[in-house]
Backbone bond lengths (Angstrom), bond angles and torsions (degrees), N, CA, C in turn:
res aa  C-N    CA-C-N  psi(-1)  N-CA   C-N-CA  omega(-1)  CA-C   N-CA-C  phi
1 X - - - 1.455 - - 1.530 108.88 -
2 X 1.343 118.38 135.86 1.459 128.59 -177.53 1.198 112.71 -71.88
3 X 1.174 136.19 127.60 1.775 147.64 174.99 1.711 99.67 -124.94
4 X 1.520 100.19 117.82 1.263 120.39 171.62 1.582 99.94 -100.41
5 X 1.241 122.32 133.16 2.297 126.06 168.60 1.979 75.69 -131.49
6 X 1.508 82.17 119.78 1.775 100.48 140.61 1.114 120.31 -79.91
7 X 1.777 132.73 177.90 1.169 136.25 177.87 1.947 89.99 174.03
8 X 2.031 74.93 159.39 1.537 83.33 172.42 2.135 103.75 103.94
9 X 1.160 83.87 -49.92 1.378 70.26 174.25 1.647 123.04 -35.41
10 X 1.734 107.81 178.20 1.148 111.71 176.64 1.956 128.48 139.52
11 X 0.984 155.44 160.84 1.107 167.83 -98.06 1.722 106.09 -123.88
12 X 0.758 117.05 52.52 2.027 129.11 -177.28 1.669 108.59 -72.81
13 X 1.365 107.16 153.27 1.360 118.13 168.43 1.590 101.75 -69.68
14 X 1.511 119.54 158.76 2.026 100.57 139.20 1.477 107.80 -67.98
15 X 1.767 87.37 148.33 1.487 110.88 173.75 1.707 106.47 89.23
16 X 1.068 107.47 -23.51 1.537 97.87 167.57 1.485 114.40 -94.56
17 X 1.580 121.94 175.85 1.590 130.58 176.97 0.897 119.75 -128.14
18 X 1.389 122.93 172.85 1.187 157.75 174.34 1.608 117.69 -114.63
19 X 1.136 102.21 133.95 1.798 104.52 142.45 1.367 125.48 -113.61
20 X 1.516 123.16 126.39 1.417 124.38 -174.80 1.837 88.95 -110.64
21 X 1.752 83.35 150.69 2.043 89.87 -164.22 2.134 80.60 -124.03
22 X 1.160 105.12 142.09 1.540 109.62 166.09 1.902 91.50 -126.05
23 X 1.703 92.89 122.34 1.099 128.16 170.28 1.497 123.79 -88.05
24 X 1.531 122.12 127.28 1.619 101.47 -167.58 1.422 91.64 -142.19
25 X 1.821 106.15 142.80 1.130 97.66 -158.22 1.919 84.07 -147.79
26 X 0.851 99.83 158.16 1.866 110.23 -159.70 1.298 115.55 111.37
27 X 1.221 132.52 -76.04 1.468 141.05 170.51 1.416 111.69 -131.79
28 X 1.943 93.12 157.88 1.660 96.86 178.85 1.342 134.03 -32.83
29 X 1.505 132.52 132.91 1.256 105.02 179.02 1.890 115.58 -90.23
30 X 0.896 116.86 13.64 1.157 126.32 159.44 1.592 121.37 -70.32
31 X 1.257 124.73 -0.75 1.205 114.38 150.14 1.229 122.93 -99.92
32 X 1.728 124.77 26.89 1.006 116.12 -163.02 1.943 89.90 -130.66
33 X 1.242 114.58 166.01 1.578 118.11 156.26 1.943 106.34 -112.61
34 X 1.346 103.66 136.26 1.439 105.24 175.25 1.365 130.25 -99.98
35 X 1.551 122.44 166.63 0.956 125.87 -158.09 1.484 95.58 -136.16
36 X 1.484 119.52 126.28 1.857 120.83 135.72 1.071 121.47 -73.59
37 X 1.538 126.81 143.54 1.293 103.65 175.10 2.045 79.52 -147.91
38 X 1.713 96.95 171.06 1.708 93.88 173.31 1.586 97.58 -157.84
39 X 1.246 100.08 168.67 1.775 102.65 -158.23 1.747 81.90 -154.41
40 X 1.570 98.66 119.65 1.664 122.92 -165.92 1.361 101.81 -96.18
41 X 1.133 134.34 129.36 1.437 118.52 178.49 1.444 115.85 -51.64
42 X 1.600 103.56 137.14 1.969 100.94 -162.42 1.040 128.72 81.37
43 X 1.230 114.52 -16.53 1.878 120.73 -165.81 1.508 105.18 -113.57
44 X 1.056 120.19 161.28 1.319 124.83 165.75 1.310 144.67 -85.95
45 X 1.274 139.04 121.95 1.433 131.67 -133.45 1.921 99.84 -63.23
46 X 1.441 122.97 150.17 1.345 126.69 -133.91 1.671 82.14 -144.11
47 X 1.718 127.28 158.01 0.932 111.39 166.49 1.595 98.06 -105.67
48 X 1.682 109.77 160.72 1.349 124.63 -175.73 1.265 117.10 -98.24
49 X 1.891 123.94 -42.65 1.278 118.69 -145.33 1.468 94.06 165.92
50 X 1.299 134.13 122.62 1.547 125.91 177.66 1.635 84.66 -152.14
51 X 1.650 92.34 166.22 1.871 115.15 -155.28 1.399 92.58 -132.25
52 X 0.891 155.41 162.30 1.708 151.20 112.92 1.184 100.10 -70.85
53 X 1.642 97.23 -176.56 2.027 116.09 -143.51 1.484 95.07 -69.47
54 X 0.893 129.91 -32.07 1.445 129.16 -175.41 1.059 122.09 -74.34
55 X 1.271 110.75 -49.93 1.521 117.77 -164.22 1.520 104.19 116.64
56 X 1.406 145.30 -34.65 1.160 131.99 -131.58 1.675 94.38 -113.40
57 X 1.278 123.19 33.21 0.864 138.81 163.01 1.937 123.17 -150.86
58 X 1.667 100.31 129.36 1.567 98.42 -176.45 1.160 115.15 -135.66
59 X 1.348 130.46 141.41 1.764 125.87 170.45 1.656 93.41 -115.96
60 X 1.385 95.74 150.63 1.647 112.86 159.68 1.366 118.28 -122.02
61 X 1.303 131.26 162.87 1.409 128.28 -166.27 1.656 74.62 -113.78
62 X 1.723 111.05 153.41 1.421 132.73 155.71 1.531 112.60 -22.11
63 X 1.354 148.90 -82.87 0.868 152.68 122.24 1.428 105.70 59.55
64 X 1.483 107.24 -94.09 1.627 141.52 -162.06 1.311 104.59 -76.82
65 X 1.562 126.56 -27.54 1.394 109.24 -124.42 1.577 91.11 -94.73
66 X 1.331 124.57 124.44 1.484 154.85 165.70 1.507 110.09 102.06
67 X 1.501 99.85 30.24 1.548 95.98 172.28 1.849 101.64 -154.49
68 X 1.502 109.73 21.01 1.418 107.04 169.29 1.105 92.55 -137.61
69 X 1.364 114.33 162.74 2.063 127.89 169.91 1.824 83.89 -157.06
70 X 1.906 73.94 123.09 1.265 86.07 155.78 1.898 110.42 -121.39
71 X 1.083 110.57 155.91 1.402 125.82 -160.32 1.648 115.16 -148.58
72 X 1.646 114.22 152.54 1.957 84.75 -169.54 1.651 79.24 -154.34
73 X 1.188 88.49 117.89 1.962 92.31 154.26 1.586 113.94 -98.86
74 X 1.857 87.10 141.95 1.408 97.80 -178.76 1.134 114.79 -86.43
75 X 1.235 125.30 -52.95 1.141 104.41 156.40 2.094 135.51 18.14
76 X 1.828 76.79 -106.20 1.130 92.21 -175.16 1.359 123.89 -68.55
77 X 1.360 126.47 27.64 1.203 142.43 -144.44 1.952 121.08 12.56
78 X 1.283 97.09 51.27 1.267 86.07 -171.96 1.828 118.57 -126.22
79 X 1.228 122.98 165.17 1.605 109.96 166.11 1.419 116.75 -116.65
80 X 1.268 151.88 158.08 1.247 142.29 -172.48 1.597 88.19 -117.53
81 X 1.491 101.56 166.03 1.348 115.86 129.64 1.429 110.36 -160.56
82 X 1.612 93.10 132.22 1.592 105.11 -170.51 1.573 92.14 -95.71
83 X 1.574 98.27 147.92 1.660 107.16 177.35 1.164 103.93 -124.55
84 X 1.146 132.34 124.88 1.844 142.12 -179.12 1.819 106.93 -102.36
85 X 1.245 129.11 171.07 1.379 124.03 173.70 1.222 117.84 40.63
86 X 1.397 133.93 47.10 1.682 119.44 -167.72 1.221 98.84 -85.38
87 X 1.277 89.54 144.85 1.779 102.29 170.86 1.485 119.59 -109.57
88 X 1.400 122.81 -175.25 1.678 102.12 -171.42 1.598 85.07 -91.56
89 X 1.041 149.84 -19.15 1.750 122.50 178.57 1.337 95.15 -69.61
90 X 1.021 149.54 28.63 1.890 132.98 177.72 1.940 81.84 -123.76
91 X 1.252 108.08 7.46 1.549 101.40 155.23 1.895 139.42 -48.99
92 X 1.150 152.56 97.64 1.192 145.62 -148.94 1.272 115.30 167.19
93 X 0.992 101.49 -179.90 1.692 120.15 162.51 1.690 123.76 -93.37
94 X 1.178 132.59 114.64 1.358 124.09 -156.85 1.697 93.63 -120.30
95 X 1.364 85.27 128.62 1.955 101.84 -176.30 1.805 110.73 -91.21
96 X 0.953 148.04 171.79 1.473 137.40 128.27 1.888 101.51 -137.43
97 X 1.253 94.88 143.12 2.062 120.38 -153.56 1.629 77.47 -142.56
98 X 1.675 98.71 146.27 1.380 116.18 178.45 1.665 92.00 -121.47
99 X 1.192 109.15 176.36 1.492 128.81 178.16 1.937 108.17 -155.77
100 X 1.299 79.73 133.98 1.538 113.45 -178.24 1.526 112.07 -38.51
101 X 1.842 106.17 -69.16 1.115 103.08 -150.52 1.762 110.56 -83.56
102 X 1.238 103.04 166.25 1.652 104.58 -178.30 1.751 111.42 -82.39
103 X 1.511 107.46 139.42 1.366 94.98 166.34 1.589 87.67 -148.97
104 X 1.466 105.65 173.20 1.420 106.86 169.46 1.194 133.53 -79.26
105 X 1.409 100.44 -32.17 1.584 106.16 163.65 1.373 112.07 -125.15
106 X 1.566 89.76 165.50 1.321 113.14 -161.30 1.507 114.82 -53.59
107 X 1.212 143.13 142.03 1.655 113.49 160.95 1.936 91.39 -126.10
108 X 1.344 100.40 -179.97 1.104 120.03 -165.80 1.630 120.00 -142.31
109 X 1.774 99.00 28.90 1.435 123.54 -161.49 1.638 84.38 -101.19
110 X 1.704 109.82 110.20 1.453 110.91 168.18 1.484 124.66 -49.96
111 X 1.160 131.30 -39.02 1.607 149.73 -173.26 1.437 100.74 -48.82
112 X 1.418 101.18 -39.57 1.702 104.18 177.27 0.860 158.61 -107.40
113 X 1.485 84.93 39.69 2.027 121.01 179.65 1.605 85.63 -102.50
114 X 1.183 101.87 150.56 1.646 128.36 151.27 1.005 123.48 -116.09
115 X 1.301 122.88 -13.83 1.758 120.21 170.42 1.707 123.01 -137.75
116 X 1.101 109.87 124.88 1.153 128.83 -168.77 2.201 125.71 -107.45
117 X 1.527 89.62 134.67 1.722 82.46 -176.31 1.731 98.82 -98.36
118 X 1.253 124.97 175.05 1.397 132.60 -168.41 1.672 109.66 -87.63
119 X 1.085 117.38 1.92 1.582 122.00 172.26 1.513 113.13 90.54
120 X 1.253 92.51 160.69 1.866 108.59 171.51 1.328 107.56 -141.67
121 X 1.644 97.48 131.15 1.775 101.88 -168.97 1.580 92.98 -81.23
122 X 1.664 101.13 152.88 1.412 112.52 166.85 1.648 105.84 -144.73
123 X 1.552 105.06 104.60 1.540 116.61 171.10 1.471 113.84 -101.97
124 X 1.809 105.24 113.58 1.486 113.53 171.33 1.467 103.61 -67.49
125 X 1.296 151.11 157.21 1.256 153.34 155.53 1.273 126.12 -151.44
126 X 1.246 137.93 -170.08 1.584 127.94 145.94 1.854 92.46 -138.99
């Protein structure tokens, strides 16, 4: 059974970053494609940034796009996502959920995760 632990979260200026690491532990995560996802207080959980199994494919949601990279060693069974420039709306709880099936590219359609980790808060502030 797949076990996703976030980490990394935590309490940033704007304009500074973070890296959040999703750790997976049960089976390889190379059979899986990943997902960022973040949930704003009030808002509805949004996608961030998702990879397929390889890596050699990435989508970003509006949001992120030229100020997040997400990246995943297999290895270490893990996925990153580094966040650069945060601002306080990138305020939330940020999930990452893998999905089963294979595709070539990445998608970033929540419905199509099946497994989910319990989140890591990330508050931009000053």
């Amino acid at each position: 059974q797949l076990q996703l632990v976030e980490s990394g979260g935590g309490l940033v200026q704007p304009g500074g970053s973070l890296r959040l690491s999703c750790a997976a532990s049960g089976v390889p995560l190379d059979a899986y494609a990943i997902g960022w996802f973040r949930q704003a207080p009030g808002k509805e959980r949004e996608g961030v940034a998702c990879i397929n199994r390889s890596g050699g494919s990435l989508e970003y949601a509006d949001p992120g796009k030229g100020r997040f990279i997400i990246s995943r060693d297999n290895v270490l069974n893990t996925v990153y996502l580094q966040m650069n420039s945060l601002k306080p709306e990138d305020t939330g709880v940020y999930y990452c959920a893998a999905r089963v099936r294979w595709t070539a590219q990445a998608i970033c359609t929540e419905s199509l995760y099946e497994y989910w980790g319990q989140g890591t808060q990330v508050t931009v502030s000053s």
